[in-house]
N, CA, C and O atoms as CSV, one atom per row, in Angstrom:
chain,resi,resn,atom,element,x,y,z
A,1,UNK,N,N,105.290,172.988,115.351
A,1,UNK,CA,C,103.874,172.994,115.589
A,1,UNK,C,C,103.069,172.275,114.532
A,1,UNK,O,O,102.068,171.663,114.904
A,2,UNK,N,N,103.399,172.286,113.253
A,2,UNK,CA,C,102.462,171.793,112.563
A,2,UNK,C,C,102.466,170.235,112.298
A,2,UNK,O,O,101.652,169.640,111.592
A,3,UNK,N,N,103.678,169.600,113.086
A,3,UNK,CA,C,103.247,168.078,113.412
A,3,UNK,C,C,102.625,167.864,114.314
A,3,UNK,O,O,102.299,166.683,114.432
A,4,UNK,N,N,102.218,168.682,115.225
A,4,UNK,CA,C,101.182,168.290,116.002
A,4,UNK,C,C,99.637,168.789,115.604
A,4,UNK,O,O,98.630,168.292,116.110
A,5,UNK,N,N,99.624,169.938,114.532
A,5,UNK,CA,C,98.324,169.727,113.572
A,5,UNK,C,C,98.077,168.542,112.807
A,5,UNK,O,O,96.883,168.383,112.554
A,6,UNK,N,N,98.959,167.538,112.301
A,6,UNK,CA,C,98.764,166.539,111.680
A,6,UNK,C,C,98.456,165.405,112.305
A,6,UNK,O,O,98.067,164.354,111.796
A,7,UNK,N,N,98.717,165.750,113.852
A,7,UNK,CA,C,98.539,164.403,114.455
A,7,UNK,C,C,96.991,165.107,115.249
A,7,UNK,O,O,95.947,164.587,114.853
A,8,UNK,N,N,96.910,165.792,115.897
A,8,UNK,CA,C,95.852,166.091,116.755
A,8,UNK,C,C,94.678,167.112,115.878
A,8,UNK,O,O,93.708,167.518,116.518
A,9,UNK,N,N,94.764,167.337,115.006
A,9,UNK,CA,C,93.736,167.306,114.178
A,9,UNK,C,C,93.071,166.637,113.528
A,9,UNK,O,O,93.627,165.807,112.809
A,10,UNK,N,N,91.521,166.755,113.535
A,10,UNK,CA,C,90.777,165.956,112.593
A,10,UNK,C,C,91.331,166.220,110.831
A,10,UNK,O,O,91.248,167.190,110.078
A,11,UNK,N,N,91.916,164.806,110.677
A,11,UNK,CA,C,92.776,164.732,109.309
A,11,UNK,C,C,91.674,165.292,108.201
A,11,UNK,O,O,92.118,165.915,107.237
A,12,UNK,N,N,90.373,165.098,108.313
A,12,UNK,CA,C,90.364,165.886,106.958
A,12,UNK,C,C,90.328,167.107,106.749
A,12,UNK,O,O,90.564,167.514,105.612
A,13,UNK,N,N,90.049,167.936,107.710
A,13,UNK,CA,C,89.556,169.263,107.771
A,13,UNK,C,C,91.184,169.692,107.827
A,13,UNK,O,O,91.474,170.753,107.273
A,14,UNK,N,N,92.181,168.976,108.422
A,14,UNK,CA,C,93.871,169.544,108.110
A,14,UNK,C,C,93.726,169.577,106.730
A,14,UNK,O,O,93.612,170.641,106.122
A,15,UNK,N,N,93.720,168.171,106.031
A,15,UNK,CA,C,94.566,167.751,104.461
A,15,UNK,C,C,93.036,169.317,103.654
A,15,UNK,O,O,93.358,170.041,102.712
A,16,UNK,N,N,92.203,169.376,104.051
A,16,UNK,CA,C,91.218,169.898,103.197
A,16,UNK,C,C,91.974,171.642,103.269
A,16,UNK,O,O,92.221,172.301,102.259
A,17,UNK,N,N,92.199,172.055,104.538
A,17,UNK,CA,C,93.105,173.463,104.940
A,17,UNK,C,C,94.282,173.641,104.073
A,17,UNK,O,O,94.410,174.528,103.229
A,18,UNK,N,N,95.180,172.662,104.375
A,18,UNK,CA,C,96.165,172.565,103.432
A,18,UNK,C,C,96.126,172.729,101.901
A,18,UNK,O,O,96.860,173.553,101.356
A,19,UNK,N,N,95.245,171.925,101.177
A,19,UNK,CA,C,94.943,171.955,99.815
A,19,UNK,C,C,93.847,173.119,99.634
A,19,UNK,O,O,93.494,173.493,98.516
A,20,UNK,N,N,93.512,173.477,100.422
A,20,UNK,CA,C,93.098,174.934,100.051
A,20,UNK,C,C,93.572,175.761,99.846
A,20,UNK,O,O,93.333,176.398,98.820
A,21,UNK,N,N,94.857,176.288,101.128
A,21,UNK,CA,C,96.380,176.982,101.080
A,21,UNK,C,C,97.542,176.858,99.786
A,21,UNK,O,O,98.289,177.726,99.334
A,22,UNK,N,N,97.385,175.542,99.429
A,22,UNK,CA,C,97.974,175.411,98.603
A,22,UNK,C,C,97.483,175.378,97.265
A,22,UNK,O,O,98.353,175.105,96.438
A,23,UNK,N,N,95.835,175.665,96.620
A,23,UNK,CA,C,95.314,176.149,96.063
A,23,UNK,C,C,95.375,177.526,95.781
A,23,UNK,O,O,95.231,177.958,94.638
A,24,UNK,N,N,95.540,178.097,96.570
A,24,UNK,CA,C,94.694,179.961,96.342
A,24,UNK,C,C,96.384,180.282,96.448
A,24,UNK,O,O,96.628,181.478,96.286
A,25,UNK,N,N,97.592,179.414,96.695
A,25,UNK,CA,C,99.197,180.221,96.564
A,25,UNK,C,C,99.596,179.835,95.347
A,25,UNK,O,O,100.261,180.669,94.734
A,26,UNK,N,N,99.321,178.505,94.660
A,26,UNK,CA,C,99.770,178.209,93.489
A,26,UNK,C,C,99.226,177.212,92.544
A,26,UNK,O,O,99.555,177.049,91.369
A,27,UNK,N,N,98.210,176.472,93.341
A,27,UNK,CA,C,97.137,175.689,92.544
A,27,UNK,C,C,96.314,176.235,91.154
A,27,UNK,O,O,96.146,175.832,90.003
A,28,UNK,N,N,95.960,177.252,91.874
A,28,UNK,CA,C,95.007,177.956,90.434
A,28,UNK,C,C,95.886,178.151,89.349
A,28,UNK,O,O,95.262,178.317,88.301
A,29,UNK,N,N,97.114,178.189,89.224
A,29,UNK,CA,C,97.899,178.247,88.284
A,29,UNK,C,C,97.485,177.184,87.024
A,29,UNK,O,O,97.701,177.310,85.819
A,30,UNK,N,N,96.819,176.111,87.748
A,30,UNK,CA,C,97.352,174.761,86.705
A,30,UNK,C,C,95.564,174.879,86.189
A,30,UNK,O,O,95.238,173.998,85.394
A,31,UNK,N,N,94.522,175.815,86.562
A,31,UNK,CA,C,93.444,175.871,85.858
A,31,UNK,C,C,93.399,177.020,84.875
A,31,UNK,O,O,94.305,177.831,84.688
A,32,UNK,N,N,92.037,176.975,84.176
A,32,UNK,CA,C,91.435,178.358,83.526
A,32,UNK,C,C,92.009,178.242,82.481
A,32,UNK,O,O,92.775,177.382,82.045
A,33,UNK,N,N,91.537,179.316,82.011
A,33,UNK,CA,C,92.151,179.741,80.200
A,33,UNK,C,C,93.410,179.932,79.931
A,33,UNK,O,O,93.758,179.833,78.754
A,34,UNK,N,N,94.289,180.217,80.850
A,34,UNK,CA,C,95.709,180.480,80.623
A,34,UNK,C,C,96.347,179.250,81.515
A,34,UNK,O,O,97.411,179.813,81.775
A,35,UNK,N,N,96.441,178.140,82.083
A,35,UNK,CA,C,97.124,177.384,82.567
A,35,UNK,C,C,97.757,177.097,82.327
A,35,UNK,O,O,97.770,176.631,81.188
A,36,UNK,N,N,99.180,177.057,83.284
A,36,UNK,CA,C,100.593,176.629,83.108
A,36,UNK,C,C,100.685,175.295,83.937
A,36,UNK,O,O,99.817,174.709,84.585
A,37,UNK,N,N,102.600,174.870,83.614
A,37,UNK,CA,C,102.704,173.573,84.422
A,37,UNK,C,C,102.888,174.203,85.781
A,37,UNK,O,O,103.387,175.301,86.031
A,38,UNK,N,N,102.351,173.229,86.688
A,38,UNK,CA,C,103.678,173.621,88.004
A,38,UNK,C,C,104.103,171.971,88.237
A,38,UNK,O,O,103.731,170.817,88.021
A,39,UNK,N,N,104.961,172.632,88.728
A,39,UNK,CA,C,105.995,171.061,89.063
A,39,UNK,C,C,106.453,171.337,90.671
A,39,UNK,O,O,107.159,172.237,91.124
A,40,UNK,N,N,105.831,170.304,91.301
A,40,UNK,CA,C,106.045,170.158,92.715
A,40,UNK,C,C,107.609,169.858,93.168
A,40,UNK,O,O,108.194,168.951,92.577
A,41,UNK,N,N,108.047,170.325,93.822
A,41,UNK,CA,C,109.505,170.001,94.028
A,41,UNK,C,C,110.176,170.366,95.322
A,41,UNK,O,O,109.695,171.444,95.671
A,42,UNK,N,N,111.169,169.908,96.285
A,42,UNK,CA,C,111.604,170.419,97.585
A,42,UNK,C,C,110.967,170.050,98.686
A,42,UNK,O,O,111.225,170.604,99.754
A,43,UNK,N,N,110.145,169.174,98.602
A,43,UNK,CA,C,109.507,168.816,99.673
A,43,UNK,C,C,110.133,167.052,100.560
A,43,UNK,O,O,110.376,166.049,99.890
A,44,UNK,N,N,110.230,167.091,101.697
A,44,UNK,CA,C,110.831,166.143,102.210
A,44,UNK,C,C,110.161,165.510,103.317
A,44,UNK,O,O,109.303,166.147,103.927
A,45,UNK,N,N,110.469,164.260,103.667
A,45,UNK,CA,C,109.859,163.604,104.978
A,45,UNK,C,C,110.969,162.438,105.509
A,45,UNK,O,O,112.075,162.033,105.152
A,46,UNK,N,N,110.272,162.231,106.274
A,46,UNK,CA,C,111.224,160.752,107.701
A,46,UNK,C,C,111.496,159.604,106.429
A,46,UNK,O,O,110.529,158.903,106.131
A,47,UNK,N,N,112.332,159.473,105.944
A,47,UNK,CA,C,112.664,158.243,105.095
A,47,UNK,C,C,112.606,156.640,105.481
A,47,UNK,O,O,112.661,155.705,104.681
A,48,UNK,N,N,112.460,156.554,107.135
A,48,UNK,CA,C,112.262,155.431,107.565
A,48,UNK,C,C,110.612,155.353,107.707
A,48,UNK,O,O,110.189,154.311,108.207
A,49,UNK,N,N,109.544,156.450,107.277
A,49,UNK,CA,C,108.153,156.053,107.818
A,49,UNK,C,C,107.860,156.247,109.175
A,49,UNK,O,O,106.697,156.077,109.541
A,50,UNK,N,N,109.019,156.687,110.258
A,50,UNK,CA,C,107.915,156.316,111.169
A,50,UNK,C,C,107.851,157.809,112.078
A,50,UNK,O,O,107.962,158.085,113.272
A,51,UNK,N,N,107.590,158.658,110.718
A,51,UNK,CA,C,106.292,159.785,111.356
A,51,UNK,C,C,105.369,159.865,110.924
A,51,UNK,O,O,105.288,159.939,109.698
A,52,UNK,N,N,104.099,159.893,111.828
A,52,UNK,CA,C,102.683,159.383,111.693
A,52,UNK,C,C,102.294,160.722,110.866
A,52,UNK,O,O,101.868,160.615,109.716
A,53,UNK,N,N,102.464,162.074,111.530
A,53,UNK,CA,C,102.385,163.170,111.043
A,53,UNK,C,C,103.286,163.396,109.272
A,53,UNK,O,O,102.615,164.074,108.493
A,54,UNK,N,N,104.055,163.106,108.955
A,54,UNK,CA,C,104.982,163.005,107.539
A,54,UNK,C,C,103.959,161.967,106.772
A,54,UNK,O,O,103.427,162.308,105.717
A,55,UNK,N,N,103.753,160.869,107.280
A,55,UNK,CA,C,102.418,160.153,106.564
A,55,UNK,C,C,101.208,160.625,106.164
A,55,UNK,O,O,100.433,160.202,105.306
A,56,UNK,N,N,101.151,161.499,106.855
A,56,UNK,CA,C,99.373,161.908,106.608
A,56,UNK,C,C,99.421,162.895,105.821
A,56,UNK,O,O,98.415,163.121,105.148
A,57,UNK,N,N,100.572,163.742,105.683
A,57,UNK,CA,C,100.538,164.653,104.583
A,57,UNK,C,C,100.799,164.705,103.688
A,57,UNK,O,O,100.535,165.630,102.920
A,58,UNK,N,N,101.777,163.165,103.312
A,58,UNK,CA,C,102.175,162.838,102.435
A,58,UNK,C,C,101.041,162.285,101.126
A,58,UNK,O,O,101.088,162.262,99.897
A,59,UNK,N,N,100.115,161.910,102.103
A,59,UNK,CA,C,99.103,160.594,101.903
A,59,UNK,C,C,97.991,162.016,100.815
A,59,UNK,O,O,97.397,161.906,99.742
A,60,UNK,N,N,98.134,163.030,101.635
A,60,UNK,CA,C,97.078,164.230,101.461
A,60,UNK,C,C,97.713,164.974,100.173
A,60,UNK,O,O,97.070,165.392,99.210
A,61,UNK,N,N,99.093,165.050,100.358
A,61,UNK,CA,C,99.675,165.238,99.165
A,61,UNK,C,C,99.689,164.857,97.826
A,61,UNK,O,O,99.708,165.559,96.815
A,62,UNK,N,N,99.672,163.119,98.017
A,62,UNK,CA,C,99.502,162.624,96.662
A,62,UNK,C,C,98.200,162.673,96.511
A,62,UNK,O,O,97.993,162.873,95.314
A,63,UNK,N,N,97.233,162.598,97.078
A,63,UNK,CA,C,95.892,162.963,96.730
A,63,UNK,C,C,95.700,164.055,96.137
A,63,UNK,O,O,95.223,163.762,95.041
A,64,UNK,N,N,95.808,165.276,96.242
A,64,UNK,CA,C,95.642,165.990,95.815
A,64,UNK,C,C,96.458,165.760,94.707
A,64,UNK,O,O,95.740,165.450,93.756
A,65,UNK,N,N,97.718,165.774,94.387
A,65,UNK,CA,C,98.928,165.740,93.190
A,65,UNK,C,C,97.648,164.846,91.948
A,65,UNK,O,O,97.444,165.306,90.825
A,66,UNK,N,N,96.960,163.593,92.462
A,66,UNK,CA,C,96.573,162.529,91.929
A,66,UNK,C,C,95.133,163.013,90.928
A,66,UNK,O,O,94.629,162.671,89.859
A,67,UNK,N,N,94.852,164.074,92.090
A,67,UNK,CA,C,92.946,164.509,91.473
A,67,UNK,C,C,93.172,165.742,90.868
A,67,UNK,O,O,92.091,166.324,90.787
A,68,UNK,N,N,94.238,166.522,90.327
A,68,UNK,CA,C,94.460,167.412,89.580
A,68,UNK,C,C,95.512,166.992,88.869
A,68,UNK,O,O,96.271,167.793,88.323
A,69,UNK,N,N,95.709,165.324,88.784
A,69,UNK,CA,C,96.491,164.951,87.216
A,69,UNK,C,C,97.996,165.860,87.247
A,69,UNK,O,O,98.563,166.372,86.282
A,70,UNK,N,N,98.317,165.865,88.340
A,70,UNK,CA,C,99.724,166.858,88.857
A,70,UNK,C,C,100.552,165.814,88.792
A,70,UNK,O,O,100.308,164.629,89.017
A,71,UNK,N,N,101.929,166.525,88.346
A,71,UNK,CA,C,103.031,165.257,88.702
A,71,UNK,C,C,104.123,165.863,89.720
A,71,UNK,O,O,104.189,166.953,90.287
A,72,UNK,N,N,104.846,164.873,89.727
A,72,UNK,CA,C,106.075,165.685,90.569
A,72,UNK,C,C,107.596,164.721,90.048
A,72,UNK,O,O,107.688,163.781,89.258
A,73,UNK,N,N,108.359,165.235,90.646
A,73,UNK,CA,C,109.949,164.797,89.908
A,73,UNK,C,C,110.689,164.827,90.999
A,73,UNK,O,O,110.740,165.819,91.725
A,74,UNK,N,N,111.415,163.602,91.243
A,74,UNK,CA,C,112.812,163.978,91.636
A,74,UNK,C,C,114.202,163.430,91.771
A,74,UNK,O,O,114.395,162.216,91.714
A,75,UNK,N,N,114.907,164.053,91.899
A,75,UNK,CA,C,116.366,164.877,91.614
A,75,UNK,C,C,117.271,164.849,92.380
A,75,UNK,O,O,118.009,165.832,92.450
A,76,UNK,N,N,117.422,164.083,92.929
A,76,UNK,CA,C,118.778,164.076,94.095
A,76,UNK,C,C,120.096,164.220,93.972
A,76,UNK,O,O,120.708,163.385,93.306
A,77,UNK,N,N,120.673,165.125,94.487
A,77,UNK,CA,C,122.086,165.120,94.596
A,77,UNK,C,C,123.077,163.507,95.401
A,77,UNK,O,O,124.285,163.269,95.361
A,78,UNK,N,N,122.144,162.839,95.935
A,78,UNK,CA,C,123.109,162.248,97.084
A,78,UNK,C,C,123.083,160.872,96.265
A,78,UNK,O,O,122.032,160.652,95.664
A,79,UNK,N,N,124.358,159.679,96.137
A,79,UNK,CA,C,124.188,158.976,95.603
A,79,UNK,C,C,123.803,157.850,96.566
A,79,UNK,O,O,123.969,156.719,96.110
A,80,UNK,N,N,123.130,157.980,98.297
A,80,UNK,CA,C,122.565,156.939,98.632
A,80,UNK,C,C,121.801,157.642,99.611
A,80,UNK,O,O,121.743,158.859,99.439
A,81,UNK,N,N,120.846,156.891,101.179
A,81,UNK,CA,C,121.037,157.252,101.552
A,81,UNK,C,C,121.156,156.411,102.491
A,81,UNK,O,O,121.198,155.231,102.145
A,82,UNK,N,N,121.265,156.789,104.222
A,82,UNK,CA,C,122.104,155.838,105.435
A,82,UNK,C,C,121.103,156.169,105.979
A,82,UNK,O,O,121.389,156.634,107.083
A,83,UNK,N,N,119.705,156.182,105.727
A,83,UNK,CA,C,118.655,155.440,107.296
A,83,UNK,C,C,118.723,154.298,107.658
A,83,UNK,O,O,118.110,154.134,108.713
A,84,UNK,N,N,119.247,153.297,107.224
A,84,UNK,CA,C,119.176,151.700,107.724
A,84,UNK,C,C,120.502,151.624,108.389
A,84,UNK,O,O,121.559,151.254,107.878
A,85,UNK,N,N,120.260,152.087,109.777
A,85,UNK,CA,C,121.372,151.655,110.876
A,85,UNK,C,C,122.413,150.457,110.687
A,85,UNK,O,O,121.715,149.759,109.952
A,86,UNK,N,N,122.976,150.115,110.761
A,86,UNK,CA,C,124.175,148.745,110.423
A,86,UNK,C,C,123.773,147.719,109.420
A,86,UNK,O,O,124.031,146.516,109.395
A,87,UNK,N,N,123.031,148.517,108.533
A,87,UNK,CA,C,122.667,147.910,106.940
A,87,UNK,C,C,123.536,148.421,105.977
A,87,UNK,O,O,124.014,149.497,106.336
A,88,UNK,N,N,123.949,148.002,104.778
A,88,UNK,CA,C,124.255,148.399,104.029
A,88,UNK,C,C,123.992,149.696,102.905
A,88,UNK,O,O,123.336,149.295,101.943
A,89,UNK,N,N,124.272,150.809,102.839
A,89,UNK,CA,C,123.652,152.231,102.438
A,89,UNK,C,C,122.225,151.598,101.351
A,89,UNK,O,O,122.404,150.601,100.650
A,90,UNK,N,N,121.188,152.168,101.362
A,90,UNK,CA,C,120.298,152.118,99.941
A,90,UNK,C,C,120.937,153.213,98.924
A,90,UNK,O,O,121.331,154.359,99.143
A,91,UNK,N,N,120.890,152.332,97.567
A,91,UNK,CA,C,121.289,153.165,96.644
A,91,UNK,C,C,120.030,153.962,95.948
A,91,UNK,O,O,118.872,153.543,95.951
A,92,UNK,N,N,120.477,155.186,95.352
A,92,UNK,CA,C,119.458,156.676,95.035
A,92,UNK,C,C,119.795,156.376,93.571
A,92,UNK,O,O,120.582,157.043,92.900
A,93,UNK,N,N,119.104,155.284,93.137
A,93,UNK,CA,C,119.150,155.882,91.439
A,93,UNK,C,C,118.690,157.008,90.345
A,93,UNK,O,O,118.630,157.024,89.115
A,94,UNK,N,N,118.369,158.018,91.471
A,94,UNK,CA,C,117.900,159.210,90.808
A,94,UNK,C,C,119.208,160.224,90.910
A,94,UNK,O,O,119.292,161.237,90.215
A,95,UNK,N,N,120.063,159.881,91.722
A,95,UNK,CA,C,120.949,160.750,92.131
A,95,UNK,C,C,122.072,161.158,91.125
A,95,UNK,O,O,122.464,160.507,90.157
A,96,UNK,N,N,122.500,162.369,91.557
A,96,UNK,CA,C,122.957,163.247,90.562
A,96,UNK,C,C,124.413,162.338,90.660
A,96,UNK,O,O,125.012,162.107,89.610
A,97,UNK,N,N,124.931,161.855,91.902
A,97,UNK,CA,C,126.130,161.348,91.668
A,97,UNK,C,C,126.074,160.068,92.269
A,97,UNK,O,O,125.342,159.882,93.241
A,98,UNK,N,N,127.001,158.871,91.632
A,98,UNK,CA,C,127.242,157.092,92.193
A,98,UNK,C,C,126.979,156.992,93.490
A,98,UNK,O,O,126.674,157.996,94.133
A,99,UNK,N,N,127.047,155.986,93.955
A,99,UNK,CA,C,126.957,155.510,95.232
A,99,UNK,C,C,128.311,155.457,96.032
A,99,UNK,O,O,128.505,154.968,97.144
A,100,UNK,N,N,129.181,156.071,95.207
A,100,UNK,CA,C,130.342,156.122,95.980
A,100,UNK,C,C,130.572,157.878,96.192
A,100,UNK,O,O,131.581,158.523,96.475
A,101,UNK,N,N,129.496,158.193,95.981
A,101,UNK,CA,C,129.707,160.040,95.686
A,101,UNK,C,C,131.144,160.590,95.505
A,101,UNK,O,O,131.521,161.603,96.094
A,102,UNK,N,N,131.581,160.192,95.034
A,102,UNK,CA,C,132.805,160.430,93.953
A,102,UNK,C,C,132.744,160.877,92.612
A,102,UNK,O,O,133.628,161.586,92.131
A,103,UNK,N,N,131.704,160.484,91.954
A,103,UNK,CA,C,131.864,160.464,90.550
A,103,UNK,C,C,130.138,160.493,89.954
A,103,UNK,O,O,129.329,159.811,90.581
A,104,UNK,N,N,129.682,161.259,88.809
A,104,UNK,CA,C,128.843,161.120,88.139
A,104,UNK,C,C,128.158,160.268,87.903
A,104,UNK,O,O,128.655,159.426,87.155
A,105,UNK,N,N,126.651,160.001,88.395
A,105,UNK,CA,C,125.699,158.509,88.044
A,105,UNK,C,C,126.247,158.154,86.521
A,105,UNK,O,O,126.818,157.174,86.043
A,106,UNK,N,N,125.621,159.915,85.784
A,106,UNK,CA,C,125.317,159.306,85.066
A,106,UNK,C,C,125.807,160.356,83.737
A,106,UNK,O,O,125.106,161.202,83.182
A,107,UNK,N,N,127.448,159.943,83.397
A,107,UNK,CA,C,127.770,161.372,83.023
A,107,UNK,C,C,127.789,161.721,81.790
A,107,UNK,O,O,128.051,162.883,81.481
């Protein structure tokens, strides 16, 4: 259901819902007198782009990440990955293991 909030909703009043939700669960953390880090992490989308809905939240995502000076990291286990149909794998230089997933990127 909620790719079809991203698509058939008026996008700002979604991305504005969202970053509200995600304000008042763990946002306020990173204000006020006692502020800690948070570090965004686990979140995933269509690696080829072509969900319109994965775009728009993505788009809403780094916005927000961008206007509260937030970062994010990541960490992959996989040393490629195979969305490009009868292409040659893309290699994951973040990944925990080679492109032959055999052996340690980076040990």
């Amino acid at each position: 259901g909620l790719e079809d909030v991203w698509i058939k909703q008026p996008l700002n009043r979604v991305c504005a819902n969202s970053i509200s939700a995600l304000d008042e669960r763990a946002g306020f953390l990173t204000t006020g007198e006692n502020a800690v880090p948070l570090i965004m992490t686990e979140f995933g989308f269509d690696e080829t782009g072509s969900s319109e809905a994965d775009n728009r939240f993505l788009t809403c995502l780094q916005t927000y990440l961008v206007g509260n000076d937030l970062d994010w990291g990541l960490w992959a286990f996989q040393g490629g990955y195979y969305v490009n149909v009868d292409k040659v794998p893309v290699d994951e230089a973040f990944g925990v293991v080679d492109d032959t997933w055999l052996k340690l990127r980076y040990a």
